[in-house]
N, C-alpha and C positions, 0 to 999 in steps of 0.2 A: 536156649531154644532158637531154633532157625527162624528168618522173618514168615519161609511158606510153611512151618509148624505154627507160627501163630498164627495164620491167618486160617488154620485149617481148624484152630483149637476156639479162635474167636466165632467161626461158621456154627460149630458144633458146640458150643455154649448158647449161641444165639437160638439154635433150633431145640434145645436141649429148652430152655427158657419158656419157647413160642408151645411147646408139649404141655409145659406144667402149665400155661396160660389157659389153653383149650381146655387139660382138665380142671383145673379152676373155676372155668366158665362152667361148667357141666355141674360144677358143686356149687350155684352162686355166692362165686367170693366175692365181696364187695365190688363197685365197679372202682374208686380210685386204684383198688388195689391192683385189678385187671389192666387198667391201664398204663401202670407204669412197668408192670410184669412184659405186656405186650411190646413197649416203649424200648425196651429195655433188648428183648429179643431182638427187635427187627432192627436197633442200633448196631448188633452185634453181626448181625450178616451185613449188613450195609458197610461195614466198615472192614469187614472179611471180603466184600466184592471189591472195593475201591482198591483195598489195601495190595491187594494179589496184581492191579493191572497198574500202579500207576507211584504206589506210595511203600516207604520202608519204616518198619518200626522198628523201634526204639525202645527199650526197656529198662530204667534204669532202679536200684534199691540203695534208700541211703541207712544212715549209720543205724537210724529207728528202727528198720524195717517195712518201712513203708516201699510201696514199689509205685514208677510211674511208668507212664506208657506214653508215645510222644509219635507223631506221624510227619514223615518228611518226604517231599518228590525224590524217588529213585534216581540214581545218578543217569542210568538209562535215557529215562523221561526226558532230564534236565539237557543232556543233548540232542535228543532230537528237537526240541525246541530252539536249540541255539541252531541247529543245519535247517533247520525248515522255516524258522522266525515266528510273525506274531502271528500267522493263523493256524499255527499248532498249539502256537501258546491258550489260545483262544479257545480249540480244539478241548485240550486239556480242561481248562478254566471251567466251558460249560457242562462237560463231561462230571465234574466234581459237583457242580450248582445243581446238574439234573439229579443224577444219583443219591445225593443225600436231602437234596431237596428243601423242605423244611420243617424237615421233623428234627422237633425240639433236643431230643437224644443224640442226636448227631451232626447238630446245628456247630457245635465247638470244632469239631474236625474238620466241617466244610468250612467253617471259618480260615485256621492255620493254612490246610491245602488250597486255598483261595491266593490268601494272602502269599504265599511261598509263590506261585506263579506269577504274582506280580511284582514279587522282586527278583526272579528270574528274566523280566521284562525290564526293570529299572535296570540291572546290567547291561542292556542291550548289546551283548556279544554274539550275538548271531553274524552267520559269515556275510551275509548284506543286512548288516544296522540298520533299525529306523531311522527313516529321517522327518522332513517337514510334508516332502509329498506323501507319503505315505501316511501319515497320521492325515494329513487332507480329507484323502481319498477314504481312509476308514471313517471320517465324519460324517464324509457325505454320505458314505452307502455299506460301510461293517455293520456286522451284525453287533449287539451286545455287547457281548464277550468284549470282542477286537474294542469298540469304544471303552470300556471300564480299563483297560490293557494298555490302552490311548493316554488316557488318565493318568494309570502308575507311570508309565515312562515319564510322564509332565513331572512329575513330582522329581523325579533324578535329575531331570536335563532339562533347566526352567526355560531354555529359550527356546524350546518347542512351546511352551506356553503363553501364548500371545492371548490377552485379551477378547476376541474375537472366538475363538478356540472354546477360552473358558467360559464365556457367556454359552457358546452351544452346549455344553457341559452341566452349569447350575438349572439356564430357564429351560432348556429343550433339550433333557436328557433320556434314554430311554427307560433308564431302571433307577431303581434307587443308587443299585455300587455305584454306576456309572454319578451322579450326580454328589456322591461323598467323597469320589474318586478325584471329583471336580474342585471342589471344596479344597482336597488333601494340597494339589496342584495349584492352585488360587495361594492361598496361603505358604507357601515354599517360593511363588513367585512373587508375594508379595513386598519385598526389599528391592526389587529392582521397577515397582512401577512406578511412575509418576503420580504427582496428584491428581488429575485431570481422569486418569484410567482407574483412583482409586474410587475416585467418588462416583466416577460410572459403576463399576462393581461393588460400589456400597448399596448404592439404587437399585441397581439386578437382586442382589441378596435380599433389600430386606422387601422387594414384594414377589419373590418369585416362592414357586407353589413347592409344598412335601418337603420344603426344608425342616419341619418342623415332627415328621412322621415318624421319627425313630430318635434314640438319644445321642446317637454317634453325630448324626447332620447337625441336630441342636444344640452342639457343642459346638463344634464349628462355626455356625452361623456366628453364634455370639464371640467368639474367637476374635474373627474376622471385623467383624463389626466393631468390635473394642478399640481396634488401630485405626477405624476410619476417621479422614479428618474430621474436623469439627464444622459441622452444619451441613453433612453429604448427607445427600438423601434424590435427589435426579430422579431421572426415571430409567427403565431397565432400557436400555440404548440397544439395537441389533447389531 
């Protein structure tokens, strides 16, 4: 099957879904039942819109019979990001975060195509590479996107990663990615910091805010916090 026969077969399963949902509702089927009938529809177009403009699938059957299904940026995509750089990447990045949003059903997808963009980003092959001005300038005034993007490249190329950087990062981030982003960056640089710069980033960590709001950050935290020297604790430094 072709990727735009799936994506035409996933539309019309999805709609196909969202019919029996309506009738269901008219017959009251229970409501969890409705809701994951509904869940389950609107995954299946959302992933049928995504899929058609940005993403290729993948289908693979192993020896049991089981089949899987897998989503990857289109080679396409993948270059115009490397000729246009990070505010297509960005482009893309939010396009994926809007669209599937955060509905639970389709939370996994926007997951991968997140992630897939940001190590699109950590190659940094675009025909003018980031550099240190550039990630500057997305600090001071990028949108989201560009900061969380900011982030992943920190994590490939740690001497973009300066201290100073990662404090805007952890205490004054704008989103969550953006601050696990921080985190991921923080920890990749941390073999090349001093003591001096760890125990200041020990003090940022353990009183800066929403570290704690999700299980991905509060692994992290503790991560990080595990290697700090013995008796850091400071206070969160600008």
């Amino acid at each position: 099957m072709t990727s735009r026969a799936i994506y035409w077969f996933a539309a019309a399963i999805g709609l196909a879904i969202l019919v029996g949902g309506i009738i269901g509702a008219a017959n009251d089927w229970p409501t969890p039942g409705l809701v994951i009938v509904f869940t389950a529809g609107v995954t299946c177009l959302l992933v049928a819109l995504v899929a058609d403009r940005l993403a290729m699938v993948d289908v693979a059957h192993d020896q049991d019979g089981r089949t899987t299904v897998s989503f990857k940026l289109s080679p396409m995509v993948v270059d115009d990001i490397n000729e246009t750089g990070l505010p297509a990447a960005a482009a893309i990045y939010s396009f994926v975060h809007t669209q599937l949003a955060d509905d639970p059903g389709s939370a996994d997808v926007k997951v991968k195509l997140q992630d897939q963009v940001v190590k699109v980003v950590q190659q940094n092959a675009f025909n003018r590479p980031v550099g240190a001005a550039e990630i500057e300038q997305v600090l001071a005034s990028g949108t989201q996107a560009e900061r969380v993007l900011a982030f992943g490249l920190m994590q490939r190329d740690t001497t973009l990663a300066t201290v100073p950087r990662l404090v805007q990062g952890i205490a004054r981030s704008r989103s969550g990615n953006e601050q696990y982003h921080a985190l991921l960056a923080t920890k990749a640089r941390w073999p090349a910091l001093s003591t001096i710069e760890r125990e200041r980033l020990c003090g940022l960590i353990r009183a800066a805010p929403y570290l704690d709001d999700d299980d991905d950050r509060r692994r992290l935290k503790a991560e990080i916090l595990d290697g700090c020297p013995p008796g850091a604790g400071g206070s969160p430094a600008d």
